[in-house]
N, C-alpha and C positions, 0 to 999 in steps of 0.2 A: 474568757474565750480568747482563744491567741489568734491575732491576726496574720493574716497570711499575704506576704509580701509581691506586690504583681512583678513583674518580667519588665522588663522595658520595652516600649512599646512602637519604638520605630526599628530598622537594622541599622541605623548609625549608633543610638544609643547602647546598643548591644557589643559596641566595640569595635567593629569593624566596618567603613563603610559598603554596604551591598550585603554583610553578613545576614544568614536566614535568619528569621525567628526559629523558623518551627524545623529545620534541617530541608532537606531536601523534599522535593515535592513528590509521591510518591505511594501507589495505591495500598502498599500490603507495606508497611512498619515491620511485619517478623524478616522479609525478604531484606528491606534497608537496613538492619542491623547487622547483614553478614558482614561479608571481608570487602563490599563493594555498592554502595549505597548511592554512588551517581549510578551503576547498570539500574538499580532497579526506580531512576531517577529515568531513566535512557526509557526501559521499560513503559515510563508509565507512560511518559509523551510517543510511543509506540503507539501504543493501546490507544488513546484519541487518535494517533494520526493515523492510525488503521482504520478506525470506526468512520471517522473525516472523510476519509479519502473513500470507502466502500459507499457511503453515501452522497457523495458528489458524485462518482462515476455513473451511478444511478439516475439519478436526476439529471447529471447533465445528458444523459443519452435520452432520455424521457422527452425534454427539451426541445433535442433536436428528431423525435418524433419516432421513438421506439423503446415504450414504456416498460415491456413487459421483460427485461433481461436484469437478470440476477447483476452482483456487482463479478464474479468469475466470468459472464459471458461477455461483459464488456469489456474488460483487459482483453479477452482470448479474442473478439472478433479487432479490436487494434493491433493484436498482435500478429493476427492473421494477416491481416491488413498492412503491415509494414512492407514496404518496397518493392510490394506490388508484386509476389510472386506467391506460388503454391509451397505450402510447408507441408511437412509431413503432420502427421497428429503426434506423433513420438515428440519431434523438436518440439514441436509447441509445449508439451506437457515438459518437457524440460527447461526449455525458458522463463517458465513461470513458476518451475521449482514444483511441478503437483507430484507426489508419491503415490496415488492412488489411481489409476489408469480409469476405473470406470466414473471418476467422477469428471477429469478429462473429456471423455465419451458421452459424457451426457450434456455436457456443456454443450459440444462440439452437434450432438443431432440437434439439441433446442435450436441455436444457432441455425443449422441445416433448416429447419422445419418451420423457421420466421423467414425463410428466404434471406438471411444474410449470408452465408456461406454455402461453396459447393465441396462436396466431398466425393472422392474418386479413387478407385486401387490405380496403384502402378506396384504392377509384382503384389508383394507382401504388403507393403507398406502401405496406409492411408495419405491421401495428397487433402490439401485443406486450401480452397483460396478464397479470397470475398468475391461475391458477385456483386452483379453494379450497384443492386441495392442496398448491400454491406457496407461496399466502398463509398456510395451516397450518405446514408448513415456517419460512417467515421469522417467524413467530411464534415456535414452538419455538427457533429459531435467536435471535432477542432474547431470551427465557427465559434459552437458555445462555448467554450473552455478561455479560448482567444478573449471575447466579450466581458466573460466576466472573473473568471480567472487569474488568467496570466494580468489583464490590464489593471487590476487592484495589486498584483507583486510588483508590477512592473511602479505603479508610485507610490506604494509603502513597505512592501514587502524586499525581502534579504535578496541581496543582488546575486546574478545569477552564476560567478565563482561561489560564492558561497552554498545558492543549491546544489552545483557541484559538487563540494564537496562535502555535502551531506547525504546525495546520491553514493560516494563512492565510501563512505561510512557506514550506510547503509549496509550495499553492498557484504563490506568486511565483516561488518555484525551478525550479519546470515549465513557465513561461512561458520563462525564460531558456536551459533546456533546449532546448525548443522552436524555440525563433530558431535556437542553435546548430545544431541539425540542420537546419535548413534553411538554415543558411549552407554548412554541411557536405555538404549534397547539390548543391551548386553547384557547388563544387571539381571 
């Protein structure tokens, strides 16, 4: 029986210090083998901090005492909610990057039909603003966020140039997404 020799078992021993064991971290192996195995490294920390971030947004809104909103209607009633003015539903569904208008629209009556948001024509267009008790809500909602949140980045977590520029990475990244799919939708 021929013995089979183990790997070295720290990444210093492996040669390099910090070197991986096992390559990059990373959910689908056929994806990391292409021509770019940090994206689907990028990818995979995506994927948790999508999942992450859809269920804190959740819970932190539950929290501050409005359980029943999807993780889509709580972005859109913050976003609503930003600086205090009326948006159209168009902007909104653009800000958020949505391609599909009635799912927009459906956010936006849930929204409407919890009493967080008022919707109103002017001309053609839908106007979207919080009402008090939206704008109460996203207050409470920044309380909790503040409490537990921000105060655990703020003494352990990545300082806040660095969220920066991982927001503006971000960002970039969903540009080139973007393209893709619409080079994809051409095929």
């Amino acid at each position: 029986m021929a013995s089979r020799k183990a790997g070295p078992a720290t990444a210093e021993a492996a040669g390099a210090p910090g070197a991986a064991l096992y390559g990059p971290i990373v959910s689908s192996a056929h994806l990391a083998a292409g021509g770019s195995p940090a994206l689907s490294e990028a990818e995979f920390g995506l994927i948790l901090s999508i999942r992450a971030f859809e269920r804190w947004v959740v819970r932190c809104m539950a929290a501050a005492g409005e359980p029943n909103l999807s993780p889509l209607e709580v972005i859109m009633l913050n976003v609503v909610r930003h600086r205090d003015r009326p948006k159209p539903a168009a902007d909104i569904a653009l800000i958020l990057d949505i391609e599909e208008a009635h799912v927009a629209a459906y956010a936006l009556k849930k929204l409407q039909k919890a009493g967080l948001v008022a919707i109103r024509r002017n001309g053609k267009e839908k106007l979207v603003e919080a009402t008090e008790r939206g704008i109460a809500a996203c207050e409470r909602y920044a309380a909790v966020r503040e409490q537990l949140l921000v105060k655990g980045l703020r003494s352990s977590g990545p300082s806040e140039a660095t969220l920066s520029e991982v927001g503006e990475a971000l960002r970039a990244l969903s540009g080139y997404y973007n393209q893709a799919a619409r080079s994809a939708a051409t095929i």
